[in-house]
Phi, psi and omega in degrees: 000130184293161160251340165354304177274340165298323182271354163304297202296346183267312140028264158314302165309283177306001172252340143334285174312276173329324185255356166282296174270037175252342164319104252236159154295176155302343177256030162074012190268138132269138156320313191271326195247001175275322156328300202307302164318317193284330187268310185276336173319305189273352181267340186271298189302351172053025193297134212263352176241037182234037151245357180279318205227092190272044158259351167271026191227350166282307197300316202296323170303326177260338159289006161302318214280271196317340177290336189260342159297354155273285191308333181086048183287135151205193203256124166356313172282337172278345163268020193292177185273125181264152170293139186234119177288149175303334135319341167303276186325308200277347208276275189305338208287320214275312156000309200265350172303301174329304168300350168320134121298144171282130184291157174262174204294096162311102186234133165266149172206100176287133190221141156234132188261302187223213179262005170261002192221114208210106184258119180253111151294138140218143223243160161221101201262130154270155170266132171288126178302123181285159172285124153200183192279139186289102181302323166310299208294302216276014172258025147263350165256346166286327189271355184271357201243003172050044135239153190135151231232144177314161164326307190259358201273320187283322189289310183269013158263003161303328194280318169297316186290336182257353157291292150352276186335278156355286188276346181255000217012127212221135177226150194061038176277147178199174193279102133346303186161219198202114221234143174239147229213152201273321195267314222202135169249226179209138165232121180253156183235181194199143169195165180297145185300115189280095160293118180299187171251136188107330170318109146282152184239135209243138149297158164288112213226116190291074158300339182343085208297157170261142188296142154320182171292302174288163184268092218241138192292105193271163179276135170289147172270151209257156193294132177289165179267184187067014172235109180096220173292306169317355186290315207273154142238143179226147229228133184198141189224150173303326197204150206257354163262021179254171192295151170249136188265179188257116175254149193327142165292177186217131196275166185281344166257024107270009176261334126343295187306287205292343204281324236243033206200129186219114210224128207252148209268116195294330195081041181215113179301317215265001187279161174278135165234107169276132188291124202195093346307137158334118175263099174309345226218103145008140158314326190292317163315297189309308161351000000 
């Protein structure tokens, strides 16, 4: 019989064994490296009584313990570099956006008090966070109420929402709530009526056609804005580091429409919602 293959396999055994006890806990502590201590403890103290009296190898073991739960001690392996799945990365990546300051505003003022003489200010106002309520704070009173959205989930929509805030300067803002979605789910937000640029905004004026003789379904006219359904606008997103979008007003035949329809929600604005009576309008509408 060779002996060759007795010292492979023992070998292989012993990098078995080193390596099940090098295996590390969730606090980075390993069997190998508490041996190791234990081992180096008793060769710097030599005590010479410590097979007469094995409470001093319990002691000597907790004072292990505790120097590496002070000191922070772990196994070797735990301090390697751990692998992050690449969504994970892109995830913190979109995260760290959140924390951007918006550069601030340039405001110039050309003045000539006469006609030789032409004096330019120029000011640099940064942008302010409008005052509103804070989703952290009142989702200590939503978990107390066994509802309400995570810890990190409040932190980072205060920081989307007050970038939002910022950057549209945006008023009365506050949170709505939260949709949950078969795909994707919606964080909504609500403000005072945001007008794009370029936008009119029409007063309301009593146009009203006068009915025929007969009796014929006249069309309602959709509310203008700062009137109605329409005062408010509201802004919604999949992930609070993701973009928010504005969504369209609504007429008085999709406010109809949508009441006669009960629909479970995709997280997608641009899907069709099929229907039973036909819903003509998007989700974002159906929204």
């Amino acid at each position: 019989m060779s002996v060759r293959p007795l010292v492979e396999d023992v070998e292989e055994m012993f990098g078995r064994t080193k390596a099940y006890l090098m295996s590390a806990n969730k606090d980075g502590v390993s069997v190998y490296d508490q041996l190791t201590r234990l081992m180096e403890q008793l060769l710097d103290e030599n005590p010479h009584d410590i097979a007469a009296d094995p409470s001093r190898f319990n002691e000597i073991f907790t004072l292990l313990q505790q120097s590496s739960f002070v000191n922070g001690q772990s196994t070797p392996a735990c301090n390697e570099p751990c692998s992050v799945p690449p969504s994970e990365l892109a995830r913190l990546a979109d995260n760290e956006r959140l924390f951007d300051r918006p550069p601030p505003e340039t405001l110039t003022t050309i003045e000539q008090p006469d006609p030789y003489t032409t004096v330019t200010t120029t000011r640099i106002k940064p942008h302010t966070a409008p005052p509103y309520d804070s989703v952290a704070q009142h989702n200590l009173y939503w978990a107390w109420a066994g509802c309400g959205v995570t810890e990190e989930e409040a932190f980072l929509l205060d920081r989307s929402i007050t970038m939002l805030a910022m950057e549209k300067k945006l008023r009365d803002v506050r949170f709505f709530g939260k949709i949950f979605g078969t795909k994707a789910d919606y964080y909504v937000v609500s403000s005072q009526r945001y007008v794009q640029d370029g936008e009119k905004v029409y007063k309301e004026v009593n146009t009203m056609p006068r009915p025929a003789r007969r009796k014929l379904e006249v069309p309602v006219q959709p509310e203008p804005g700062f009137v109605g359904v329409n005062r408010l606008s509201f802004w919604v997103t999949s992930h609070p580091a993701a973009e928010w979008k504005l969504l369209p007003d609504v007429t008085p035949q999709q406010i109809l429409a949508g009441r006669r329809i009960k629909r479970l929600f995709t997280g997608d604005l641009n899907a069709a919602v099929i229907a039973s009576p036909p819903f003509e309008w998007n989700e974002a509408v159906y929204l």
